[in-house]
C-alpha positions in Angstrom: 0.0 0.0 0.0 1.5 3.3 -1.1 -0.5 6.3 0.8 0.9 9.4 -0.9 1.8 13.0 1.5 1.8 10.8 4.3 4.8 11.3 7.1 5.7 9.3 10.0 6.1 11.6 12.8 6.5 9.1 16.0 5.7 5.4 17.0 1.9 4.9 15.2 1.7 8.6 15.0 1.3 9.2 11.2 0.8 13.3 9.6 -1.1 14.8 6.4 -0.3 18.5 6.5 -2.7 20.6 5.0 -2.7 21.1 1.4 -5.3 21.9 -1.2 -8.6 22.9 0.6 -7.5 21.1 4.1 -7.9 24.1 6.8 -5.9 21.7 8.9 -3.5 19.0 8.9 -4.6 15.2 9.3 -3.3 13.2 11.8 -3.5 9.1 12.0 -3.0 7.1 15.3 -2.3 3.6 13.7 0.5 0.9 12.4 0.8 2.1 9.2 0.0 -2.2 8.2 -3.4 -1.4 8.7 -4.4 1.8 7.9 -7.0 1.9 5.4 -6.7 4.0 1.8 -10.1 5.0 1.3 -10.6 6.3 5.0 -7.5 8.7 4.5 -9.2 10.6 2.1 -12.2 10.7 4.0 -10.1 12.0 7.1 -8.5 14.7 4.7 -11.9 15.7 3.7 -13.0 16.3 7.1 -10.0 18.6 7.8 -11.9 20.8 4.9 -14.9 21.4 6.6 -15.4 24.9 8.4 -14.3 26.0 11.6 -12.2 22.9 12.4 -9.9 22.9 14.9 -6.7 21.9 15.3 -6.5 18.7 13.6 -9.0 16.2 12.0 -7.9 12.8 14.1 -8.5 9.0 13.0 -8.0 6.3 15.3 -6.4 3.2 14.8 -9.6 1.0 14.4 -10.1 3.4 11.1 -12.2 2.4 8.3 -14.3 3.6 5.7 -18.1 5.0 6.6 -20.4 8.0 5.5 -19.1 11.0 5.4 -16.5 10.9 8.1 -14.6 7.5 8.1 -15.2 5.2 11.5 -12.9 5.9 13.9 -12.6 10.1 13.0 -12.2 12.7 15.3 -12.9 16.3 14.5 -13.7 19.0 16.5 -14.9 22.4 15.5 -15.3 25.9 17.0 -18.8 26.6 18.2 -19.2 29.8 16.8 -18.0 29.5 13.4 -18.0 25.7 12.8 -20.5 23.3 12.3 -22.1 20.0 12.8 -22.3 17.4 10.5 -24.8 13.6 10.6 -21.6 11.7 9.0 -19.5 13.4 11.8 -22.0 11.0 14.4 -23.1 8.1 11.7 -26.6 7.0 11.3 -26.8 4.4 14.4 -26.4 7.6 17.1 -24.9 6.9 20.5 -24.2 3.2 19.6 -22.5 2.3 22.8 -21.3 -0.3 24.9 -22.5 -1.0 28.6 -20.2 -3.1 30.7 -22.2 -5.2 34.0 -20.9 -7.4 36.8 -22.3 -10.6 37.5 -21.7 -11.1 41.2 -21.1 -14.7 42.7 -19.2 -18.1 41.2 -18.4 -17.9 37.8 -18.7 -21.6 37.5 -22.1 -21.0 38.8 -22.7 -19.0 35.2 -20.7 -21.8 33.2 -22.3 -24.3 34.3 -25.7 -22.8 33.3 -24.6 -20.9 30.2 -26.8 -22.5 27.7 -29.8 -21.7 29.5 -29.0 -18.4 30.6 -28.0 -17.7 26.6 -31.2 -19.1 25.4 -32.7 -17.0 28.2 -31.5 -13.8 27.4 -32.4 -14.5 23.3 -35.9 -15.6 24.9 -36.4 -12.1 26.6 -34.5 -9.7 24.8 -35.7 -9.1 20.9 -32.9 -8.9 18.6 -32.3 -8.8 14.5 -33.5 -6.1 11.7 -37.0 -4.4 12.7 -37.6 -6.9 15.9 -40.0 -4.7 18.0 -40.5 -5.0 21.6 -43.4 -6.1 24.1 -43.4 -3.7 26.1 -45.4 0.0 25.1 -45.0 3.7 26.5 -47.3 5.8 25.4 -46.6 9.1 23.5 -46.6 11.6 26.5 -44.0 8.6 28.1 -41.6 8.3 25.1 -41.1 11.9 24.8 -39.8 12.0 28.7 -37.9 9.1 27.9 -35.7 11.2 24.7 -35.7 13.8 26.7 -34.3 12.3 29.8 -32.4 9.3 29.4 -31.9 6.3 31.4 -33.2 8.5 34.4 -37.0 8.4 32.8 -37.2 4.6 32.4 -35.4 3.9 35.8 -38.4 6.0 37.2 -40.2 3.5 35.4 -39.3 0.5 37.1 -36.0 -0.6 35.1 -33.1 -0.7 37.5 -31.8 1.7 39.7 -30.7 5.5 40.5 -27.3 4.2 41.4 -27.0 2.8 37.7 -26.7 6.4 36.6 -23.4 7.7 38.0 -22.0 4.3 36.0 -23.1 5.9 32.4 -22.0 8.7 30.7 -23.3 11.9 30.8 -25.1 9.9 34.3 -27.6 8.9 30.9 -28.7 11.8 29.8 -27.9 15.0 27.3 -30.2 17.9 29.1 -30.3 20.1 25.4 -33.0 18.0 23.2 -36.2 19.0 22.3 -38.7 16.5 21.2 -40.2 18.6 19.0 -37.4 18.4 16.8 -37.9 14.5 16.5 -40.3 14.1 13.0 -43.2 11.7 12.8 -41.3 9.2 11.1 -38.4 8.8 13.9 -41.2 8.2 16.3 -43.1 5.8 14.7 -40.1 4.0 14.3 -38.8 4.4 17.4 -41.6 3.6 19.7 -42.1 -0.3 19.6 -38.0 -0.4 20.1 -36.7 0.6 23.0 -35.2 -2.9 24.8 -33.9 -4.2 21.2 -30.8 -5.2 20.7 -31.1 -4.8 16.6 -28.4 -7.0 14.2 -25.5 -5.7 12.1 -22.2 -5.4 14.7 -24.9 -5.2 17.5 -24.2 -8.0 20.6 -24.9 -9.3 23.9 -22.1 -11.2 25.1 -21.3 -13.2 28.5 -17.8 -12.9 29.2 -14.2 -13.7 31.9 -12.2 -11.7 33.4 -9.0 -13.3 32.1 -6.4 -10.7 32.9 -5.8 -7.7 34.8 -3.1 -5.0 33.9 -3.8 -2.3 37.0 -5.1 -4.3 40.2 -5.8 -0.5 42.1 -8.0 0.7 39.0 -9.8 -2.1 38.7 -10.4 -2.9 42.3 -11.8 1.0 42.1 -14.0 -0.1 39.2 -15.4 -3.4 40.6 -12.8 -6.3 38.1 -11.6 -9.1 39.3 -9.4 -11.2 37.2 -12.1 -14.9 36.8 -15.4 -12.4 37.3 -18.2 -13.2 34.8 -19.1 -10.1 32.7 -21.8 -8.6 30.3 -21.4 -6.8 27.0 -23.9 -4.7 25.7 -23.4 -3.3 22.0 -26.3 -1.2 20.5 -28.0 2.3 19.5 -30.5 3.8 19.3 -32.1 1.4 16.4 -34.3 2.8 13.7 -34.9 5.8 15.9 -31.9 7.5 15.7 -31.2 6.2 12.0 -34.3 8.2 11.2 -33.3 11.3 12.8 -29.9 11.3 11.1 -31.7 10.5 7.4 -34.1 13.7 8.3 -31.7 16.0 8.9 -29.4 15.2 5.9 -32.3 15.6 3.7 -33.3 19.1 5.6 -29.9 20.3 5.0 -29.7 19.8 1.9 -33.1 21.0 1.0 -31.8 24.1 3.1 -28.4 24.8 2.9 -27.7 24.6 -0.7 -25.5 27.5 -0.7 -23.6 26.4 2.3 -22.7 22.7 1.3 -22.4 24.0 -2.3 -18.4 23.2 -2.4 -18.3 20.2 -0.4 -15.4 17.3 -1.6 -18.0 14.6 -0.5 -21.6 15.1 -0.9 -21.9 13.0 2.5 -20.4 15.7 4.6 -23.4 17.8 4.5 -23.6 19.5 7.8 -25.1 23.0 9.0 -23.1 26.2 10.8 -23.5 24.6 14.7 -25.3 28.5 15.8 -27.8 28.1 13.0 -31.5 27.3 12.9 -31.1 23.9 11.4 -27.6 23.0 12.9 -29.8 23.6 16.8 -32.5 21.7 15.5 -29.9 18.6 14.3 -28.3 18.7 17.9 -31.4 18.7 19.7 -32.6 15.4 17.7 -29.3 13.9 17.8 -29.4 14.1 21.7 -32.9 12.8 21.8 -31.8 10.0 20.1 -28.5 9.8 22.4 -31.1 9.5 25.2 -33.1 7.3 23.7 -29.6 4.6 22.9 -28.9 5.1 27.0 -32.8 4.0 27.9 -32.3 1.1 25.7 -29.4 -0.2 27.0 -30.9 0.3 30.2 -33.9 -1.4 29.7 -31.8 -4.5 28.2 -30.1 -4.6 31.2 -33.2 -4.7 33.4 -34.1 -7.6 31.1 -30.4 -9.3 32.0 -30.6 -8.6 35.9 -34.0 -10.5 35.4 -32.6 -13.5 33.6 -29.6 -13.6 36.0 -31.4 -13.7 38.8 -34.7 -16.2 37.9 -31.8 -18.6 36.6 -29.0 -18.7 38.9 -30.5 -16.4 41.5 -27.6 -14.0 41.1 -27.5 -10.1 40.8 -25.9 -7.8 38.0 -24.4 -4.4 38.3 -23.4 -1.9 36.1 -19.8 -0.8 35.6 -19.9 1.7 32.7 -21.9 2.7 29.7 -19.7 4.7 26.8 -21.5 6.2 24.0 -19.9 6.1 21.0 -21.2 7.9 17.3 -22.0 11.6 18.9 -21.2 15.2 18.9 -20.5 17.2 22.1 -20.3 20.6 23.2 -17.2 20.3 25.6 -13.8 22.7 26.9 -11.1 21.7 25.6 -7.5 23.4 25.4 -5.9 24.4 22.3 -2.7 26.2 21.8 -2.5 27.1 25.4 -6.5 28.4 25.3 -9.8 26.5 26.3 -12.3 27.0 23.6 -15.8 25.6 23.8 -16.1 23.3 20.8 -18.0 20.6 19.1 -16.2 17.3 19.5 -17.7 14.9 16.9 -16.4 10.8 17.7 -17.7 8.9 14.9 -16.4 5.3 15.9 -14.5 6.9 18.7 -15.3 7.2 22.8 -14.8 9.9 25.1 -11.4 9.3 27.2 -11.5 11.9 29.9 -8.5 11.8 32.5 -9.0 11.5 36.5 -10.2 14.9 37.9 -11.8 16.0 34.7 -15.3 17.9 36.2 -17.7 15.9 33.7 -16.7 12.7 35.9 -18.7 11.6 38.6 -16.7 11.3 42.0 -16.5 7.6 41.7 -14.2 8.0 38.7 -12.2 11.5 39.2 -8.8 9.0 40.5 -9.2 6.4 38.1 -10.5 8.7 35.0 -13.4 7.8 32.8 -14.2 4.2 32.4 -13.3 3.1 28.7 -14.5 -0.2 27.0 -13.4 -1.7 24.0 -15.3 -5.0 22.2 -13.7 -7.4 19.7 -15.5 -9.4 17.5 -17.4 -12.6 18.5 -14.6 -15.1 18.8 -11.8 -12.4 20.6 -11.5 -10.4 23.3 -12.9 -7.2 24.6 -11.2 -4.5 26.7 -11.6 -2.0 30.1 -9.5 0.5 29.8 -9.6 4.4 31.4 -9.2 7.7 29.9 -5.9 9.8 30.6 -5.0 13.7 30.7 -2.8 12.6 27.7 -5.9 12.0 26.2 -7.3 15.1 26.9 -3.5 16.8 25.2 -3.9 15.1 22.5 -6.8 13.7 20.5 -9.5 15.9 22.9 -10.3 13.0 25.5 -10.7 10.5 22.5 -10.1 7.0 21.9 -10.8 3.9 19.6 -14.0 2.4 20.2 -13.3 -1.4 19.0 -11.4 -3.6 16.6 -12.4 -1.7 12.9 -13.4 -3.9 10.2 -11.2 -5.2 7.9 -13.5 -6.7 5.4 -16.7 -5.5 4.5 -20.1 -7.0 4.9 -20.2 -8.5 1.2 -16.3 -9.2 1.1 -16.8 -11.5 4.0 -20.4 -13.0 3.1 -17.8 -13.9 -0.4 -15.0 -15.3 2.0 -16.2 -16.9 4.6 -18.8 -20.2 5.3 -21.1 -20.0 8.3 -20.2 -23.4 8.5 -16.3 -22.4 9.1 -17.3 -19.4 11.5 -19.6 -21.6 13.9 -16.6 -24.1 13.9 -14.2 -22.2 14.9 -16.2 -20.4 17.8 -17.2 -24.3 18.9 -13.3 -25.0 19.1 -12.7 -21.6 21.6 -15.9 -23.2 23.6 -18.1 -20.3 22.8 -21.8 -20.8 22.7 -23.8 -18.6 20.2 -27.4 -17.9 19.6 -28.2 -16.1 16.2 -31.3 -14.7 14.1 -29.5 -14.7 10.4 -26.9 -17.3 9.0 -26.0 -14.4 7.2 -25.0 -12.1 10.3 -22.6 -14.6 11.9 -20.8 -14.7 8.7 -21.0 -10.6 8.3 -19.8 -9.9 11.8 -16.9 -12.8 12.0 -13.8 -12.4 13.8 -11.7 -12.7 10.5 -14.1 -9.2 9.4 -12.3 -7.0 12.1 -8.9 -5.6 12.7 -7.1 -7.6 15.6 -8.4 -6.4 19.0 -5.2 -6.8 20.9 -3.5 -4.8 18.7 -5.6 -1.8 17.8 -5.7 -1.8 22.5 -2.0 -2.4 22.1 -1.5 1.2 20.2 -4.0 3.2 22.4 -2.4 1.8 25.3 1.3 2.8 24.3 0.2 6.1 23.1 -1.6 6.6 26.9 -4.9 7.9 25.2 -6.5 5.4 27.2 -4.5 2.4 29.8 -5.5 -1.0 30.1 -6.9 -2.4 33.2 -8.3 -5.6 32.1 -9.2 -8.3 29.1 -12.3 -10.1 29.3 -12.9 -13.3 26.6 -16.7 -14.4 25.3 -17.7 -17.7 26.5 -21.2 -16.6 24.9 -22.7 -14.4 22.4 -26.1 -13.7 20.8 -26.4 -11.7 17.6 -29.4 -10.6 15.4 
């Protein structure tokens, strides 16, 4: 692979300085082995866009997406930058949430395949599934407009979940009003999916820990039994971001009119439509927090009717967002818009957006494989904060595409493989074990192996799947 302008400047530190219409330079955190081609010019598009700051950023678990390329960075002044839907992606706030089975783990082995069919049993996953349980109107909109909070008030889980998810679970600026027809309609019979695609519920071990004082501060011991929750906000928030790219190009002609990629439409952040994007875009962030909340109501319950054990939470992290935050540039803090598109927030201990519980170890940071590897807690540093404006990867990256791997790869070959690591699986679609197989993604260990040496986010501890379900 020959990547043209492109200068090593330090160990997996990697520089595009600005040339053509780039307002900025780009900047790559990867092994050069696996950056990917099509994603760099995607990254050097972004550093065109107005009122970027700084630098536009990729992480290592880069690859190609709309608009913005998964795992990019970029963060833009609020007063004369702007917001852009392919700076967040379509499936807003997809996140991972991280919970604690408490008591043996042999009690969980030895009754994996019913907790697994279980959990499939209770919680609805694969394309459109809807779920059982109904809010009314006058309900849903308190639940986009506050978060995990609303539907703990409505009987799933507890206040002391919130302090364990970011932004305690909810974004206060969103407006329901600015949610259209459609997104509710499609949002409504939802919440307490898990949805398909990369989407997962996976039982997991503790099978090493790097900092035993972190993670006894987190709640990790090295042989616990975890739970991984990957998902969004489903066809809600996949509605929300299709609106607004349609409005803003219906009404920003003149703005967008010299754009390198038609999919970086975006609006000035102060303007009517770039306020009304944000407020739906949080709505739909609080929305991806209630569901992962309500799935983990649904876990506690399956836990405990099976094995009679209780579940905790140990961190939710939102990934595929924008965020008014301070950051320092240049020796000055700015307010600006921070969009992560495949990237997590990696705030360092004391940092004032952390809740007390996490101000000496800094923000809690997780990191999934694929089915078939392992999955990472990490924490956020200052570093972080220096350098990539509290940013980090957010999980392995594909390597192959959906289709590629549907061409390369047997079902038959997949399951096989997972059998011989001893991992159980339940899926909806033949198709989506072979979409989302371990050979699709970049290699876990690695892509934690650059953050960590970087120290944009440290490892505390490496939990393997001893069972997954997948739409």
């Amino acid at each position: 692979m020959a990547l043209s302008n492109i200068e090593k400047e330090d160990k997996y530190i990697y520089r595009i300085k600005k040339m053509g219409n780039m307002r900025v330079d780009a900047v790559v955190l990867s092994d050069y082995e696996t950056i990917d081609e099509d994603a760099i010019e995607q990254i050097k598009n972004v550093a065109t866009l107005p009122g970027i700051v700084h630098y536009a950023l990729a992480m290592p678990d880069i690859h190609w997406g709309y608009g913005f390329p998964i795992g990019g960075v970029a963060a833009f002044d609020v007063d004369d930058g702007i917001i852009s839907p392919g700076g967040v992606g379509f499936d807003i706030n997809c996140g991972v949430r991280m919970l604690a089975v408490e008591g043996s783990s042999n009690l969980v082995k030895n009754n994996l395949e019913v907790i697994i069919q279980r959990l499939y049993e209770s919680i609805p996953v694969g394309v459109g599934e809807r779920s059982e349980k109904k809010f009314s109107r006058k309900e849903f909109k308190e639940i986009v407009e506050n978060g995990a909070k609303k539907v703990i008030e409505l009987g799933y889980g507890y206040d002391a979940d919130l302090e364990r998810i970011e932004d305690f679970g909810c974004i206060k600026e969103c407006d329901f009003s600015n949610v259209s027809e459609e997104a509710f309609e499609r949002g409504k019979d939802e919440l307490g999916t898990l949805g398909a695609g990369n989407h997962f519920l996976e039982i997991q071990e503790v099978a090493e820990v790097y900092d035993e004082e972190v993670a006894k501060i987190l709640g990790v011991e090295k042989g616990m039994i975890t739970v991984l929750i990957h998902t969004g906000s489903r066809g809600f928030g996949h509605q929300i971001a299709t609106d607004y790219i349609r409005f803003m190009r219906d009404n920003l002609k003149e703005h967008n009119k010299n754009l390198p990629d038609k999919q970086l439409i975006n609006a000035p952040f102060k303007s009517e439509w770039g306020q009304r994007y944000y407020s739906a875009m949080n709505c739909a962030a609080n929305y991806a927090f209630a569901n992962r909340q309500i799935i983990t109501h649904l876990v506690r319950k399956v836990f405990k009717s099976v094995i009679g054990v209780n579940v905790r939470v140990i961190y939710d992290i939102a990934h595929n967002i924008a965020k008014v935050e301070e950051h320092v540039v240049n020796g000055k803090k700015i307010k600006l818009v921070v969009h992560r598109k495949g990237a997590t927030r990696a705030f360092g201990p004391g940092n004032s957006a952390l809740p007390e519980i996490f101000k000496r170890t800094g923000q809690p940071v997780i990191i999934p494989g694929s089915m078939g590897t392992a999955s990472y807690l990490l924490v956020g540093t200052k570093k972080a904060e220096e350098m990539t404006f509290g940013s980090t990867a957010h999980g392995a990256g594909r390597a192959l595409g959906r289709r590629e791997a549907t061409r390369e790869l047997s079902t038959e070959r997949v399951l096989n493989e997972l059998k011989s690591k001893g991992i159980k699986i339940m899926a909806k679609s033949k198709k989506g074990i072979v979409e989302e197989a371990p050979e699709a993604y970049k290699d876990v260990d690695r892509v934690v192996q650059i953050v960590d040496e970087l120290g944009i986010s440290l490892k505390v501890a490496r939990c393997v799947p001893l069972g997954v379900m997948k739409g």
